[in-house]
C-alpha positions in Angstrom: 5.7 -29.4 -19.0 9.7 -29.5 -19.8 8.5 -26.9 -22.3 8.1 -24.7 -19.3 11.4 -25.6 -17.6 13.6 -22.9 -19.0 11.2 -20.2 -17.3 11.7 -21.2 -13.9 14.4 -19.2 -12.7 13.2 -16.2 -15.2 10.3 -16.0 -12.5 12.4 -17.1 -9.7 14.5 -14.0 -10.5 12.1 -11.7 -11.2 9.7 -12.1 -8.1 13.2 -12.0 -5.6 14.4 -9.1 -7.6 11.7 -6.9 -7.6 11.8 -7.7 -3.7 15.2 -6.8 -2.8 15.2 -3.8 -5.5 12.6 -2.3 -3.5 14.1 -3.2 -0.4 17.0 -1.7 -1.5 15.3 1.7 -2.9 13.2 2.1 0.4 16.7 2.1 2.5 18.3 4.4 -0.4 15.2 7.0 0.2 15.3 6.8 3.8 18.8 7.8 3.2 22.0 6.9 3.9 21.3 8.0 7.8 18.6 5.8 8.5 19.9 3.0 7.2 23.0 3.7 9.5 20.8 3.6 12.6 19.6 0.4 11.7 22.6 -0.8 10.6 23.9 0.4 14.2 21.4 -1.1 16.4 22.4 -4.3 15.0 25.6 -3.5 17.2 27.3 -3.5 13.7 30.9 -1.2 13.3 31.3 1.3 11.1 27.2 1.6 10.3 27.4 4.0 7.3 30.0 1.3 5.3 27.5 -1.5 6.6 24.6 0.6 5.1 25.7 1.5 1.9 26.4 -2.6 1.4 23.4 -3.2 2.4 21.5 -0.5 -0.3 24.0 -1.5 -2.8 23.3 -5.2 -2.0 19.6 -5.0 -2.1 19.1 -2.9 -4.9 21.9 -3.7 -7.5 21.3 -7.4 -6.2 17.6 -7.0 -6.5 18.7 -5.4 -10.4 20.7 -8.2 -11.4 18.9 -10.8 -10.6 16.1 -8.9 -12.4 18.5 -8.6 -15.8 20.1 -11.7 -14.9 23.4 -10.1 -15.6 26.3 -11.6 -13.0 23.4 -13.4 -11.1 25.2 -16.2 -9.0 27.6 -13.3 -7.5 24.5 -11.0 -6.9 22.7 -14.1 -5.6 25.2 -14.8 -3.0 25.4 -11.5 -1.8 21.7 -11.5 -1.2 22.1 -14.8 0.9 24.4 -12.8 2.7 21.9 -10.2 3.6 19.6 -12.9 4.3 21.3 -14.7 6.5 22.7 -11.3 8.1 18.7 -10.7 8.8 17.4 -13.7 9.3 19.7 -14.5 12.8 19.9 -11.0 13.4 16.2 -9.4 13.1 13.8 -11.9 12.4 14.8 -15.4 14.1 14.1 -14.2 17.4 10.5 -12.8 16.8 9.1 -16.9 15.6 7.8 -17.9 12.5 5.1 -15.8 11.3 5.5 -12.5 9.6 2.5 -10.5 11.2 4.8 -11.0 14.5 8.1 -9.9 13.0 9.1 -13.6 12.4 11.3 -15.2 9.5 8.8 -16.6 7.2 9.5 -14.2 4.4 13.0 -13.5 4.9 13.2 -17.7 4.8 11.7 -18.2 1.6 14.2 -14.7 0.2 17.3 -17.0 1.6 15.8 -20.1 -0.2 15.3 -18.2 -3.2 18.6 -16.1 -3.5 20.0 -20.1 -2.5 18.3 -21.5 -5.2 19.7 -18.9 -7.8 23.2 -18.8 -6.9 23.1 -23.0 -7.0 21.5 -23.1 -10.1 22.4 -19.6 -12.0 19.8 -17.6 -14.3 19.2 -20.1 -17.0 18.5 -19.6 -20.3 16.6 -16.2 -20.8 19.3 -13.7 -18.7 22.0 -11.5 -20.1 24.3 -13.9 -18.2 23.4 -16.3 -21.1 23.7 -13.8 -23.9 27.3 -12.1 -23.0 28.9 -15.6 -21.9 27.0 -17.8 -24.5 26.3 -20.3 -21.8 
């Protein structure tokens, strides 16, 4: 099986980047608007600066971690987010996802975690352009 090591976080990557990427495009085709009015029930300043983070953190996140180009820095930002929805939308609503609970968003944070601890291993572009 440590054949099989060096793949783990090219699926680790790929399964919590395709997630955030889509995230990230649903808020970019709901707009810039909708977003904001998320972003502002939150009780959040400034809603259109916080939405625009939050697009470009989900989907150019969600796209590097997919590439594994810069992937610590992109995983960070998406334990950010996490966190950021985790206390803020999802803690209070229990465990489960059918209720609106933190299940999911728990094992995002764990994975985004896991990633920026551990980097993109071997097959990334982070590898390739810094030969390490």
């Amino acid at each position: 099986m440590d054949s099989w090591r060096d793949y783990a976080p090219l699926v680790l990557r790929l399964a919590v980047g395709v997630i955030f990427a889509m995230h990230g495009w649903q808020k970019f085709q709901g707009g810039i608007a909708g977003t904001a009015g998320f972003v502002s029930s939150l009780g959040f300043p400034a809603p259109e600066f916080f939405a625009v983070l939050l697009i470009a953190a989900e989907l150019l996140g969600g796209i590097m971690l997919i590439v594994g180009f810069l992937t610590r820095w992109a995983a960070k930002s998406l334990v950010v987010v996490s966190l950021v929805a985790l206390f803020m939308v999802h803690l209070p609503n229990g465990f489960f996802m059918s209720t609106g609970g933190y299940e999911f968003i728990l094992l995002l944070l764990a994975g985004s975690a896991s990633l920026a601890l551990s980097g993109a291993g071997k097959w990334s572009l982070d590898r390739i352009v810094w030969k390490g």
